[in-house]
HTML snippet that shows the backbone in 3Dmol.js (N, CA, C, O; Angstrom):
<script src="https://3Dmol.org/build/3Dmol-min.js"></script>
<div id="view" style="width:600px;height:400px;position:relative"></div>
<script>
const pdb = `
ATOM      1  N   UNK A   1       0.847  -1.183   0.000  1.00  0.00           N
ATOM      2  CA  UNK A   1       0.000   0.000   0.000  1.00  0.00           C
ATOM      3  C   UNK A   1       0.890   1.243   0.000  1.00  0.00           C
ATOM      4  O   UNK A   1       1.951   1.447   0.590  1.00  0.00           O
ATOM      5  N   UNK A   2       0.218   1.974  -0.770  1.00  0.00           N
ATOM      6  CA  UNK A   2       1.383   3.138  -1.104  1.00  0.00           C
ATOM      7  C   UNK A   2       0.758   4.858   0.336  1.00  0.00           C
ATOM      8  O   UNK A   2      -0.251   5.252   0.920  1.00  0.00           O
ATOM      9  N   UNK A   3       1.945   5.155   0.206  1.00  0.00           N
ATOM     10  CA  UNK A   3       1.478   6.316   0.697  1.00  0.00           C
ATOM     11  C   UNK A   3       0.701   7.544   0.578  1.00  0.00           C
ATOM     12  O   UNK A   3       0.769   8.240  -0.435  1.00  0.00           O
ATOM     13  N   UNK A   4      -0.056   7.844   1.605  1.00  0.00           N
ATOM     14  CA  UNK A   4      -1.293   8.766   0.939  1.00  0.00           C
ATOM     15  C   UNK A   4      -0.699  10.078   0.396  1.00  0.00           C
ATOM     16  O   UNK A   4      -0.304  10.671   1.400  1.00  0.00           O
ATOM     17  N   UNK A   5      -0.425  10.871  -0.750  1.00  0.00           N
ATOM     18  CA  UNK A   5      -0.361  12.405  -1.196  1.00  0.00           C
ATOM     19  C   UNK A   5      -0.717  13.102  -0.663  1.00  0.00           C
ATOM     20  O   UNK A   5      -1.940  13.017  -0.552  1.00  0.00           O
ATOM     21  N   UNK A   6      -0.018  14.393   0.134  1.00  0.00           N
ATOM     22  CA  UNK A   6      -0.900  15.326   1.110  1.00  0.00           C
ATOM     23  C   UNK A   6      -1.569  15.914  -0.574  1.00  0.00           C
ATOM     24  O   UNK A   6      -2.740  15.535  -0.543  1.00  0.00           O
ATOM     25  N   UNK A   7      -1.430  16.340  -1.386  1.00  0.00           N
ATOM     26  CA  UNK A   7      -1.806  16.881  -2.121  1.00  0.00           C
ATOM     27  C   UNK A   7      -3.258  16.615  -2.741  1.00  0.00           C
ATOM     28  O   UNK A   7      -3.781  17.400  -3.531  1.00  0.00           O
ATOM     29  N   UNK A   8      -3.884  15.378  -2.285  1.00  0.00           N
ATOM     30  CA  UNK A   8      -5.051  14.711  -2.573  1.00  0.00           C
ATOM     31  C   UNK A   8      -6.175  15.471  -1.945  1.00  0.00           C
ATOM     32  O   UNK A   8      -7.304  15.702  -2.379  1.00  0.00           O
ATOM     33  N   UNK A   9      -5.507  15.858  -0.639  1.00  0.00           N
ATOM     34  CA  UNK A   9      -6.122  16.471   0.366  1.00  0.00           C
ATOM     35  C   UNK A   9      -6.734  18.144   0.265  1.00  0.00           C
ATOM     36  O   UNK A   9      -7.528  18.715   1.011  1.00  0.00           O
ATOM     37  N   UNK A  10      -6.173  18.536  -0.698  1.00  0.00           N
ATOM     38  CA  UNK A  10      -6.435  20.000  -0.862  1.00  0.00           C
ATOM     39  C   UNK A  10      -7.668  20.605  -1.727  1.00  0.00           C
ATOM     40  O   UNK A  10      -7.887  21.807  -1.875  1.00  0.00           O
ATOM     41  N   UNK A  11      -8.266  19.769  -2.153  1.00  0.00           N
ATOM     42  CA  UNK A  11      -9.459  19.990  -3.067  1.00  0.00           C
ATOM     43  C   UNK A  11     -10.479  19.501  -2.362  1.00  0.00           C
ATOM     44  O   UNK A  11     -11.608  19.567  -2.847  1.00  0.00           O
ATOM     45  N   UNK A  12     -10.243  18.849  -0.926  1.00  0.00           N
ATOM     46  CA  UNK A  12     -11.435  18.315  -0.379  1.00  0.00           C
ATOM     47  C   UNK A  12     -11.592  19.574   0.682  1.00  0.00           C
ATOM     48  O   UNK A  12     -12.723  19.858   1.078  1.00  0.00           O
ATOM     49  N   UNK A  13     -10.383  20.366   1.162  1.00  0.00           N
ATOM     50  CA  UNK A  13     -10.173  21.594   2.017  1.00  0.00           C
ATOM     51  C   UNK A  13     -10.700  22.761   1.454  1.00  0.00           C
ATOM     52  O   UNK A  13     -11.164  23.731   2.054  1.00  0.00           O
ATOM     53  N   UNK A  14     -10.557  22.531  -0.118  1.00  0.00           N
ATOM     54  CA  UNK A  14     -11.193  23.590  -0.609  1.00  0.00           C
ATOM     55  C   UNK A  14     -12.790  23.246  -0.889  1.00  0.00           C
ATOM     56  O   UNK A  14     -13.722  24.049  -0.850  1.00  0.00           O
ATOM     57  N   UNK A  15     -12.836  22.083  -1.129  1.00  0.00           N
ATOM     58  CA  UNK A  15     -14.850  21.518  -1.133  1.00  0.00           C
ATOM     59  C   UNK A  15     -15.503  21.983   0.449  1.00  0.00           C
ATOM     60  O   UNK A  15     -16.571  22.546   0.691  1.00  0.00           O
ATOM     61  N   UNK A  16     -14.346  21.482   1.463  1.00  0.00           N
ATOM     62  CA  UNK A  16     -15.433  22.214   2.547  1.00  0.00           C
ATOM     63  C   UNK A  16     -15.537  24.047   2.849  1.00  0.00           C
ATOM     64  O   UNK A  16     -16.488  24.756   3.179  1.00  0.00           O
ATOM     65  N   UNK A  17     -14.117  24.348   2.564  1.00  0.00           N
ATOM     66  CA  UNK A  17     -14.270  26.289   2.532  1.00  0.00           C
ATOM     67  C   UNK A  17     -15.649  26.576   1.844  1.00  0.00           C
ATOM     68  O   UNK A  17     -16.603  27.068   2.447  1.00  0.00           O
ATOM     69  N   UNK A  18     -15.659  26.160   0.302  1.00  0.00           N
ATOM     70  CA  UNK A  18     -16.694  26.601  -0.616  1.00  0.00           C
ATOM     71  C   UNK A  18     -17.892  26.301   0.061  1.00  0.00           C
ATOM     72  O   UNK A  18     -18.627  27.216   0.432  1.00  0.00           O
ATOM     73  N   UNK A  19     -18.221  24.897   0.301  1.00  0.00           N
ATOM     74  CA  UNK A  19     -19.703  24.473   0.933  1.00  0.00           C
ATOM     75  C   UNK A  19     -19.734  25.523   2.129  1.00  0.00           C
ATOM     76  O   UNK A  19     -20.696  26.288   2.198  1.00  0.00           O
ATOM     77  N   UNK A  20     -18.721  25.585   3.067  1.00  0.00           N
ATOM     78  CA  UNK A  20     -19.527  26.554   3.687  1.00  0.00           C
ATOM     79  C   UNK A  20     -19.873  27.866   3.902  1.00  0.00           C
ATOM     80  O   UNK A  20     -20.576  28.517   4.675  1.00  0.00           O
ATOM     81  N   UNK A  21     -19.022  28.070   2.804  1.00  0.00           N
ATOM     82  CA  UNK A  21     -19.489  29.731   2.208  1.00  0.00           C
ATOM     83  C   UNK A  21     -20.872  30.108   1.826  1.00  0.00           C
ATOM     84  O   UNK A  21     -21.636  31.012   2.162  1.00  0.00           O
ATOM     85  N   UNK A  22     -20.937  28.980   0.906  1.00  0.00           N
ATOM     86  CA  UNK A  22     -22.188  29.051   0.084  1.00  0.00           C
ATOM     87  C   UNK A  22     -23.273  28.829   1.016  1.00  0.00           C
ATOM     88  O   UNK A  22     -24.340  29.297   0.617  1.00  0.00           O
ATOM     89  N   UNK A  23     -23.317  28.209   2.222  1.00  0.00           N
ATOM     90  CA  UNK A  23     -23.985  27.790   3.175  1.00  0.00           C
ATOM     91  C   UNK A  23     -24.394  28.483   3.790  1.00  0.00           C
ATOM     92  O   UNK A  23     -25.552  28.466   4.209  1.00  0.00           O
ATOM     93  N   UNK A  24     -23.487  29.362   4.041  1.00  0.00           N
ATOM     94  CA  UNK A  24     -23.339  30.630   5.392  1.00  0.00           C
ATOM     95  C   UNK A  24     -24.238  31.413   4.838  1.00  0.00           C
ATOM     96  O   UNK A  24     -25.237  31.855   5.405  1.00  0.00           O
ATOM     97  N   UNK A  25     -23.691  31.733   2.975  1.00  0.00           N
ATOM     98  CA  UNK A  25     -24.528  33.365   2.265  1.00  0.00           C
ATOM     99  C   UNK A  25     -25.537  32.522   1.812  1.00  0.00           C
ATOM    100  O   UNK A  25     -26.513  33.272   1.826  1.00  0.00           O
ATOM    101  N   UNK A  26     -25.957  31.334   1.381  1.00  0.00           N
ATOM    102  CA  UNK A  26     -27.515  31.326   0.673  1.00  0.00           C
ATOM    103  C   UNK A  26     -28.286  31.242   2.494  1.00  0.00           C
ATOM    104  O   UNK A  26     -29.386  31.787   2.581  1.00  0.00           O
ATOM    105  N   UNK A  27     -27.905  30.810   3.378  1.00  0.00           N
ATOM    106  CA  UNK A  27     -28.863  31.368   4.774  1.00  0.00           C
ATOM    107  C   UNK A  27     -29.121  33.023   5.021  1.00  0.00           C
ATOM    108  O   UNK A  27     -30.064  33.673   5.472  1.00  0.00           O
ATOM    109  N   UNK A  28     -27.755  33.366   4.477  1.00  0.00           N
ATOM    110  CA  UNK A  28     -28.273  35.186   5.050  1.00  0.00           C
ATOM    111  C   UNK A  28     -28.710  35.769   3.796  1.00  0.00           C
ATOM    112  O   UNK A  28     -28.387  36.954   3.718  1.00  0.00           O
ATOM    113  N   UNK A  29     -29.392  35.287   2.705  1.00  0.00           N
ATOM    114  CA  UNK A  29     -30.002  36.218   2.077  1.00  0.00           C
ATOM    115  C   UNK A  29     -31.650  35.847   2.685  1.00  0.00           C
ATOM    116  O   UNK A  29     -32.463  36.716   2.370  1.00  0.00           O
ATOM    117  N   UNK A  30     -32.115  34.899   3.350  1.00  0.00           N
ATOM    118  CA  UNK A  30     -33.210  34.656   4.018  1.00  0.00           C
ATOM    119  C   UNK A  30     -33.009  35.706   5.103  1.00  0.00           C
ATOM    120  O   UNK A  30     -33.803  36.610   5.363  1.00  0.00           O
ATOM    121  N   UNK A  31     -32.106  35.521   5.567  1.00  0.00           N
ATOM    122  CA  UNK A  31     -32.468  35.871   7.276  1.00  0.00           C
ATOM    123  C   UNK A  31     -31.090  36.646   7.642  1.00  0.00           C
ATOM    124  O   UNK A  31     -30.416  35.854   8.301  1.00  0.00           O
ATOM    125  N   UNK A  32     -30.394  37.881   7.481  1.00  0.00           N
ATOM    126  CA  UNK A  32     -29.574  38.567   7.915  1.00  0.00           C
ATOM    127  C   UNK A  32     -29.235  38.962   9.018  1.00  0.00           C
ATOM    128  O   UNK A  32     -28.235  39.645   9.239  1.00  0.00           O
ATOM    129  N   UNK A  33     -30.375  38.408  10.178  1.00  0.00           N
ATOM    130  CA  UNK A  33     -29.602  39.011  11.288  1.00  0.00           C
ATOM    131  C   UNK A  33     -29.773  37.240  11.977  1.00  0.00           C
ATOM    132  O   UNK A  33     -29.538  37.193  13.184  1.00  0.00           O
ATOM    133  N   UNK A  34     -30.102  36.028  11.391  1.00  0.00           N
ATOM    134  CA  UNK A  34     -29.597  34.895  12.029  1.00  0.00           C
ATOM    135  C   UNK A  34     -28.100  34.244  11.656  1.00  0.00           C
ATOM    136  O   UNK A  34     -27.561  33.799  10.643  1.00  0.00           O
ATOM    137  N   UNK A  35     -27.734  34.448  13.087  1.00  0.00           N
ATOM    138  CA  UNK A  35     -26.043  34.058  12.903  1.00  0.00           C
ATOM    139  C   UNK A  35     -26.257  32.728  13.073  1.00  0.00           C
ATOM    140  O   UNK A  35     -25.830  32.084  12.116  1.00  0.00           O
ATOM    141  N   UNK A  36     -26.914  31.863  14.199  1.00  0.00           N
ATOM    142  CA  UNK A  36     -27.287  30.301  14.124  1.00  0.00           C
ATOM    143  C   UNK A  36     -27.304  29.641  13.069  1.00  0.00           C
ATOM    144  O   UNK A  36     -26.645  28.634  12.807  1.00  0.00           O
ATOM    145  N   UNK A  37     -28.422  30.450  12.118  1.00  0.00           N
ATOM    146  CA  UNK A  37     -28.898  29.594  11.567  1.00  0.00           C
ATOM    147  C   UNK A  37     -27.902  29.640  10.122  1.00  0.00           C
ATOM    148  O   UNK A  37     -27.762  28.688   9.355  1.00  0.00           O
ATOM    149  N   UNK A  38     -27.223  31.079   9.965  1.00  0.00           N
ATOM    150  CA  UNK A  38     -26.182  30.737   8.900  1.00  0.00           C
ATOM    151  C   UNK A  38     -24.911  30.268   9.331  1.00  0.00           C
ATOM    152  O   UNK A  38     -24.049  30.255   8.452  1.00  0.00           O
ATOM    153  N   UNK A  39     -24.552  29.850  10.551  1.00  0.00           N
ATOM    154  CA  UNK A  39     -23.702  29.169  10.830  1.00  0.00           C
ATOM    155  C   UNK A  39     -23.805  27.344  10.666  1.00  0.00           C
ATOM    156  O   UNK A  39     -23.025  26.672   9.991  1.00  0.00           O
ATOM    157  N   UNK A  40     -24.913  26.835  11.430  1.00  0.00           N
ATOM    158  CA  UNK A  40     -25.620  25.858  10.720  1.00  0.00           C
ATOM    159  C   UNK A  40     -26.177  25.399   9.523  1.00  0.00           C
ATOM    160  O   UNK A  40     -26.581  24.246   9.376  1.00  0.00           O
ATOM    161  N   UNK A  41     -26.214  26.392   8.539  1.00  0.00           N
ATOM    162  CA  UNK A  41     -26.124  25.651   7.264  1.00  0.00           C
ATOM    163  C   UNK A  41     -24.790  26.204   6.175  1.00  0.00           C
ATOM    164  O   UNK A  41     -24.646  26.048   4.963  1.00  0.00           O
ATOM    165  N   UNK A  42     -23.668  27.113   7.521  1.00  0.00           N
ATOM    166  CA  UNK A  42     -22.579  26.784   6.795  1.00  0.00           C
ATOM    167  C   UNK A  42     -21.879  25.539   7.102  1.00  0.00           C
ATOM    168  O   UNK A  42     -21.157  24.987   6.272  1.00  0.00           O
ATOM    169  N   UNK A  43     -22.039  25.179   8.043  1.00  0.00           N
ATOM    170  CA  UNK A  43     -21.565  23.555   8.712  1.00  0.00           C
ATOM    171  C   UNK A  43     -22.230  22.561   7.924  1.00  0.00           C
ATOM    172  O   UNK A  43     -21.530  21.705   7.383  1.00  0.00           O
ATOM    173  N   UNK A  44     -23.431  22.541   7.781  1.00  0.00           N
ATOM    174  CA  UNK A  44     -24.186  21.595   6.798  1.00  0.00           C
ATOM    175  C   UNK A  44     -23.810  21.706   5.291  1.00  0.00           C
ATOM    176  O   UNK A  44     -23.738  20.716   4.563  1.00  0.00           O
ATOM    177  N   UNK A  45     -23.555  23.080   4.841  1.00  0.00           N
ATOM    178  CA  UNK A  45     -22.730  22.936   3.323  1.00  0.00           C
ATOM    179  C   UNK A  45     -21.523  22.459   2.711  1.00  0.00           C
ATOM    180  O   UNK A  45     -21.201  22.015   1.608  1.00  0.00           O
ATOM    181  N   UNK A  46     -20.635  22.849   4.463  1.00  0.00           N
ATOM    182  CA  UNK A  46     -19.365  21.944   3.881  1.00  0.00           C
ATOM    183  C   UNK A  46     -19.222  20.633   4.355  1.00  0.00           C
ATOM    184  O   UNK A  46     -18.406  19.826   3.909  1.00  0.00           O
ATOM    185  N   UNK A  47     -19.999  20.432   5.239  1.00  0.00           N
ATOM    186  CA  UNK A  47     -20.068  18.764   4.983  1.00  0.00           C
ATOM    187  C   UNK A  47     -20.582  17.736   4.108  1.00  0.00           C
ATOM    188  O   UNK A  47     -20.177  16.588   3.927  1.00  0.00           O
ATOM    189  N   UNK A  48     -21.820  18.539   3.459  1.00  0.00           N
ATOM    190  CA  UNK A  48     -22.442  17.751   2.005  1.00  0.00           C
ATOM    191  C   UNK A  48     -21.108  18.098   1.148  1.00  0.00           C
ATOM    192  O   UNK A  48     -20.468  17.217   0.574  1.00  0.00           O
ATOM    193  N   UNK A  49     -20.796  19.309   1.124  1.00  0.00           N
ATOM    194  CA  UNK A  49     -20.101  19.529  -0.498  1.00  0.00           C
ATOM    195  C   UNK A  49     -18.668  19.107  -0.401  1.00  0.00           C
ATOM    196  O   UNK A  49     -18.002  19.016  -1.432  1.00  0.00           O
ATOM    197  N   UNK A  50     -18.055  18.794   0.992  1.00  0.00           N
ATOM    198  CA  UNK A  50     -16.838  18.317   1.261  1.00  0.00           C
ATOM    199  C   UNK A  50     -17.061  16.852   1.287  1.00  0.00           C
ATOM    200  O   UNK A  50     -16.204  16.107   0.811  1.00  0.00           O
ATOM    201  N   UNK A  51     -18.152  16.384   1.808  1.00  0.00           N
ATOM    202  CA  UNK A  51     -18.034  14.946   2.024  1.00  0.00           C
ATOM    203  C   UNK A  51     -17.839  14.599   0.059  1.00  0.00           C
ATOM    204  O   UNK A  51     -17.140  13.690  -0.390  1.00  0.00           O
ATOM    205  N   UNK A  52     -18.657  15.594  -0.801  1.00  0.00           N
ATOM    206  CA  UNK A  52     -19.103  14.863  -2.200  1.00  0.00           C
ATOM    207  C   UNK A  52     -17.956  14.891  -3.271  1.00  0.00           C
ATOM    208  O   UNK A  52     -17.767  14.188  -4.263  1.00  0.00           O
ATOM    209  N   UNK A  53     -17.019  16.294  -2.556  1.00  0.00           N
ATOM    210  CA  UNK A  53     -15.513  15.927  -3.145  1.00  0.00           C
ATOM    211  C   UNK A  53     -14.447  14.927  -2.350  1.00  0.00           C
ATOM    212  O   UNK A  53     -13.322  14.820  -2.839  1.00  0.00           O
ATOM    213  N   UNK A  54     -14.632  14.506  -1.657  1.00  0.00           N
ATOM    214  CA  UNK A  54     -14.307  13.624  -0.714  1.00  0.00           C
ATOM    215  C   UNK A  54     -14.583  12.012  -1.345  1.00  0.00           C
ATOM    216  O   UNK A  54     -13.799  11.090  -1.120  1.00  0.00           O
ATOM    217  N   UNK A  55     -15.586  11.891  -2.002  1.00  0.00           N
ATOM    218  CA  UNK A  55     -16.029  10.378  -2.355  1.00  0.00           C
ATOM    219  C   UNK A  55     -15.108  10.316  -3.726  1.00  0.00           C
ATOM    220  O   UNK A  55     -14.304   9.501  -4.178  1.00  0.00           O
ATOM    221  N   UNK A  56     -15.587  11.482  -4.121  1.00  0.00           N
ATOM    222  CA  UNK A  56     -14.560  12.074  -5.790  1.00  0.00           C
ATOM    223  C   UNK A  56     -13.339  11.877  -5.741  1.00  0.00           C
ATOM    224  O   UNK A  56     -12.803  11.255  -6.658  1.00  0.00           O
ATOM    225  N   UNK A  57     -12.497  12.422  -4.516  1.00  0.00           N
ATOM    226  CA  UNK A  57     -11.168  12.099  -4.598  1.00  0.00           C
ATOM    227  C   UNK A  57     -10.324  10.587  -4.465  1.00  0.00           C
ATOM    228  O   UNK A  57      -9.229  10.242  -4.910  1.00  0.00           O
ATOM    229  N   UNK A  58     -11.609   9.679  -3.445  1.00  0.00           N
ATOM    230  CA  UNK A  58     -11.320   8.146  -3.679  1.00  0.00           C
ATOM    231  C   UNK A  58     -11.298   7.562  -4.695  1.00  0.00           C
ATOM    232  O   UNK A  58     -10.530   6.607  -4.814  1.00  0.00           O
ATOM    233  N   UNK A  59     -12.271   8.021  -5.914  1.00  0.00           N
ATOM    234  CA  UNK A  59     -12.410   7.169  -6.817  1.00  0.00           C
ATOM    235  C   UNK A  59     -11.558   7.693  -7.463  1.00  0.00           C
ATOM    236  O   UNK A  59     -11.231   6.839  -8.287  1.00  0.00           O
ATOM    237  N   UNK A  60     -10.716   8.964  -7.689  1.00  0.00           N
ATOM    238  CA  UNK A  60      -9.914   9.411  -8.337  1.00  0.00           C
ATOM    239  C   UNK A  60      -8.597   8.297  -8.078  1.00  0.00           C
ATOM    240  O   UNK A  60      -8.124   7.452  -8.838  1.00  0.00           O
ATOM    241  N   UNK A  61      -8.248   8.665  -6.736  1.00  0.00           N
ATOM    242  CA  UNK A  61      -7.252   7.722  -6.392  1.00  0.00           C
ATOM    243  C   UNK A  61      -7.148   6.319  -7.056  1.00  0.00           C
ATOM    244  O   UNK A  61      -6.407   5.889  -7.940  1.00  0.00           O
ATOM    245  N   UNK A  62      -8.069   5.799  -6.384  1.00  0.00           N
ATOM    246  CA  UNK A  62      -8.123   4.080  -7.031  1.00  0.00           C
ATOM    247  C   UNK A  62      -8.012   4.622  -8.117  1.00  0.00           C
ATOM    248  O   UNK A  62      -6.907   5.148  -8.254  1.00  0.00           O
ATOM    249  N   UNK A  63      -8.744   4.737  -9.043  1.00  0.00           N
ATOM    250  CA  UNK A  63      -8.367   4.597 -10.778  1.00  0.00           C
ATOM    251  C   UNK A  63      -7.099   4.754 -10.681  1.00  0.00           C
ATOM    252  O   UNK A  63      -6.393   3.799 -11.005  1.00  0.00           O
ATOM    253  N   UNK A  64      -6.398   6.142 -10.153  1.00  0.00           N
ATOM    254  CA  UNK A  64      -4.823   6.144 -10.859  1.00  0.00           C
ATOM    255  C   UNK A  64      -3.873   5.114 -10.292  1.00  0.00           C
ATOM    256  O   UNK A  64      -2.765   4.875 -10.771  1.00  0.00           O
ATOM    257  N   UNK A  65      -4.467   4.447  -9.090  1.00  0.00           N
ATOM    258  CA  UNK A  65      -3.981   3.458  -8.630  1.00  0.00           C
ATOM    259  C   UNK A  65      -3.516   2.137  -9.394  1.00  0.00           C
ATOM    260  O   UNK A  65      -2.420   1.584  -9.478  1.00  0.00           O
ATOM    261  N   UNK A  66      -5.093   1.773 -10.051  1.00  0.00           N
ATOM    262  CA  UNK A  66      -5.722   0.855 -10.753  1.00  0.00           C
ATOM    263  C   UNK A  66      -4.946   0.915 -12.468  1.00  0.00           C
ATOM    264  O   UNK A  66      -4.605  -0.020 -13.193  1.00  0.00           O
ATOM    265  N   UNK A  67      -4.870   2.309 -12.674  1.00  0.00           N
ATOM    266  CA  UNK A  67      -3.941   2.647 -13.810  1.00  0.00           C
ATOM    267  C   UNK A  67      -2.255   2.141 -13.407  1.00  0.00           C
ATOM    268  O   UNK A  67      -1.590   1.366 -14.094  1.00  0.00           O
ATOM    269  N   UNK A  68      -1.912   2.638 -12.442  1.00  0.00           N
ATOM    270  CA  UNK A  68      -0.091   2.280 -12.250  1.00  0.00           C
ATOM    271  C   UNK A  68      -0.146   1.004 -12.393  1.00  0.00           C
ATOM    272  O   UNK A  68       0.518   0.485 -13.290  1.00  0.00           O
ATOM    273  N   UNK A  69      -0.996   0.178 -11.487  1.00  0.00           N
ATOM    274  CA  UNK A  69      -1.267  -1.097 -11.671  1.00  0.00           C
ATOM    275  C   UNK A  69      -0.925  -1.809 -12.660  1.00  0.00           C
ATOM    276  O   UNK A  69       0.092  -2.470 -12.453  1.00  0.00           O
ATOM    277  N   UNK A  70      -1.446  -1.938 -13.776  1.00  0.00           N
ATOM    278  CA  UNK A  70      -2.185  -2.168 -14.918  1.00  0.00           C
ATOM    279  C   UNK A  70      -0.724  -1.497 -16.090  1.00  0.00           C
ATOM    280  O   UNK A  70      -0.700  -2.086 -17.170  1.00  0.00           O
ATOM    281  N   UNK A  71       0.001  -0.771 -15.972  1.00  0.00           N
ATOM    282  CA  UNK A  71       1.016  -0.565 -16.943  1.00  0.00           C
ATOM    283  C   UNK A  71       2.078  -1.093 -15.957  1.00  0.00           C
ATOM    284  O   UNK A  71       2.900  -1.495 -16.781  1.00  0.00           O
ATOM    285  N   UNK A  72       2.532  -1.320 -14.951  1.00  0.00           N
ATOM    286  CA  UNK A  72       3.332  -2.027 -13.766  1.00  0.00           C
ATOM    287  C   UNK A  72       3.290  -3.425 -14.720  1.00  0.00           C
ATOM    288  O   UNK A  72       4.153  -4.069 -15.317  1.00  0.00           O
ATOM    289  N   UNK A  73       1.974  -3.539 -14.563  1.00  0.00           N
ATOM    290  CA  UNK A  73       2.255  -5.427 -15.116  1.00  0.00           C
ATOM    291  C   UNK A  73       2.436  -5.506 -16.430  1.00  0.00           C
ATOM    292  O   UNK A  73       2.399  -6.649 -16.887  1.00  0.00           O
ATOM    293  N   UNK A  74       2.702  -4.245 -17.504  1.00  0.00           N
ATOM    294  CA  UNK A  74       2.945  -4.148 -18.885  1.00  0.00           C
ATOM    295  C   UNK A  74       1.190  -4.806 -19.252  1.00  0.00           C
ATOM    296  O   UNK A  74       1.289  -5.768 -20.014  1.00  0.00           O
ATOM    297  N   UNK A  75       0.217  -4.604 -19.010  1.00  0.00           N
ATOM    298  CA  UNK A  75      -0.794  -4.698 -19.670  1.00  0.00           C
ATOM    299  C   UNK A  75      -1.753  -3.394 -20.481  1.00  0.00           C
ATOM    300  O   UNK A  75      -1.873  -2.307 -19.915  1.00  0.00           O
ATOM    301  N   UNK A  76      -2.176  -3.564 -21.378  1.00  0.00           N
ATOM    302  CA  UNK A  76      -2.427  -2.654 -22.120  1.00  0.00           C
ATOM    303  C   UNK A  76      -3.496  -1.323 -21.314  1.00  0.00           C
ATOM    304  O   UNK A  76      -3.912  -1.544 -20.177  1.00  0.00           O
ATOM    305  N   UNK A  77      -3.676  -0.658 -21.671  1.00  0.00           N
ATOM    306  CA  UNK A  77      -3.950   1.003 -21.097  1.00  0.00           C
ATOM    307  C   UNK A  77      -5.603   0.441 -21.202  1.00  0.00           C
ATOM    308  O   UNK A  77      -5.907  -0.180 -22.220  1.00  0.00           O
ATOM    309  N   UNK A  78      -6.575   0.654 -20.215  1.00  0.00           N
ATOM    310  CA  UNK A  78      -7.922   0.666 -20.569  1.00  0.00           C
ATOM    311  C   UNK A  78      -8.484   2.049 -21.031  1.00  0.00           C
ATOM    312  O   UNK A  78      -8.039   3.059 -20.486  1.00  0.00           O
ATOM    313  N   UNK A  79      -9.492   2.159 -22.061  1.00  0.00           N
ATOM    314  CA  UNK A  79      -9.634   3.176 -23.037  1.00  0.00           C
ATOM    315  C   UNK A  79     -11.185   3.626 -21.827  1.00  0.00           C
ATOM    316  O   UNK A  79     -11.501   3.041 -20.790  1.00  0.00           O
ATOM    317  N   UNK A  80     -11.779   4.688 -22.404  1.00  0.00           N
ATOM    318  CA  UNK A  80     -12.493   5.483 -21.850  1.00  0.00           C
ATOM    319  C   UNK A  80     -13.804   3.909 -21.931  1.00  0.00           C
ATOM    320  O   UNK A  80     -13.726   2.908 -22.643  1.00  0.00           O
ATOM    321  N   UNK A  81     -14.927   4.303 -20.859  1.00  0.00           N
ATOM    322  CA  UNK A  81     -15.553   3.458 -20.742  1.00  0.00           C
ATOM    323  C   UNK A  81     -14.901   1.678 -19.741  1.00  0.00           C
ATOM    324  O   UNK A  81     -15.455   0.945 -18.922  1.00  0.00           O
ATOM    325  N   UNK A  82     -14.038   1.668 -20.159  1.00  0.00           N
ATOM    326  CA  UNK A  82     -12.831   0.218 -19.766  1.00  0.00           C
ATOM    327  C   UNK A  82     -13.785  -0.912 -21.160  1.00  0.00           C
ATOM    328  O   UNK A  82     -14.343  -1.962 -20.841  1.00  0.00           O
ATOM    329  N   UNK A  83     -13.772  -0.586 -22.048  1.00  0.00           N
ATOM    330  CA  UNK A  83     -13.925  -1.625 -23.100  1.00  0.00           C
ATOM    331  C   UNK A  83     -12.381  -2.088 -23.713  1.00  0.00           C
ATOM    332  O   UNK A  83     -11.601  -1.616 -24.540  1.00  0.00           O
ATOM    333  N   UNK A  84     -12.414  -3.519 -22.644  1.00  0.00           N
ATOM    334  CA  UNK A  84     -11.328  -3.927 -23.350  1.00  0.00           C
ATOM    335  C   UNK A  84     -11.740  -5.574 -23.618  1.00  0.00           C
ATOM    336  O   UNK A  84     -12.327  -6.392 -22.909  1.00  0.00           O
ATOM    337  N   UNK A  85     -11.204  -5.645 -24.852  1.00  0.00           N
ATOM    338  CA  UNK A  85     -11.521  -6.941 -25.887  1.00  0.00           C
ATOM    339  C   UNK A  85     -11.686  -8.025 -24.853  1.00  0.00           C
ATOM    340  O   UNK A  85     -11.115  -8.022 -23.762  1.00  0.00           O
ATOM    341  N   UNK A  86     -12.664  -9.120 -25.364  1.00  0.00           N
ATOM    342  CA  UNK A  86     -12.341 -10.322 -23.848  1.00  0.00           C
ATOM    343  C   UNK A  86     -11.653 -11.044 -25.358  1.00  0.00           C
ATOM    344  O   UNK A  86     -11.637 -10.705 -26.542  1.00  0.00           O
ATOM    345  N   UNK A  87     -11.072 -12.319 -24.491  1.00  0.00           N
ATOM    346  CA  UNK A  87     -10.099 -13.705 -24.986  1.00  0.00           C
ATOM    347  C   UNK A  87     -10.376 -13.659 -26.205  1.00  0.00           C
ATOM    348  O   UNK A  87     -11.366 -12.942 -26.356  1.00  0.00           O
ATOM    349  N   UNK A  88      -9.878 -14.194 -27.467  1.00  0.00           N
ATOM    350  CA  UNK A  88     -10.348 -14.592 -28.727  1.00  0.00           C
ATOM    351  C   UNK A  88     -11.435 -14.351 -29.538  1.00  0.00           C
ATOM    352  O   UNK A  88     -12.089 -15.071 -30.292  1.00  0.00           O
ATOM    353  N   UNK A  89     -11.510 -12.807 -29.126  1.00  0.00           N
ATOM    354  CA  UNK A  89     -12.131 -11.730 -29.868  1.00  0.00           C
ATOM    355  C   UNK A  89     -11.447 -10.603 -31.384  1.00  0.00           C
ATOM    356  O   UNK A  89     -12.160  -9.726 -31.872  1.00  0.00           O
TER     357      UNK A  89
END
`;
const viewer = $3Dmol.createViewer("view");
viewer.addModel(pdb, "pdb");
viewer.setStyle({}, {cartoon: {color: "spectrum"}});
viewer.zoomTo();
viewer.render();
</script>
């Protein structure tokens, strides 16, 4: 198992900043003088929108994982989709 990239990490730091920006200001155009409640759905924005770059960055990983893999063992590159020929085709 290889070691994790801090660098993997920085687009999920930036998914939760954004979510809870967006969280904080789509609550205070309702309600400008609730600090609760735009604090609570800035917490709730960056946890949806961090958790959803968060799932993104796993599957990112594995694939390029799944890619080193896969030219490691000198086997051919899988093309968009993964359509690759079966046996005596």
């Amino acid at each position: 198992m290889r070691r994790p990239n801090p660098w993997f990490f920085l687009p999920v730091l930036l998914g939760l900043a954004i979510g809870g920006a967006l969280g904080w200001l789509i609550a205070g155009v309702g309600c400008t003088e609730c600090v609760a409640s735009q604090a609570s759905f800035g917490v709730l924005g960056a946890i949806v929108i961090g958790g959803g770059v968060g799932v993104v960055m796993v599957l990112v990983i594995r694939s390029l994982d799944e890619h080193k893999e896969r030219t490691s063992q000198g086997l051919p590159d899988v093309g968009v989709g993964c359509e690759v020929p079966e046996d005596g085709d």
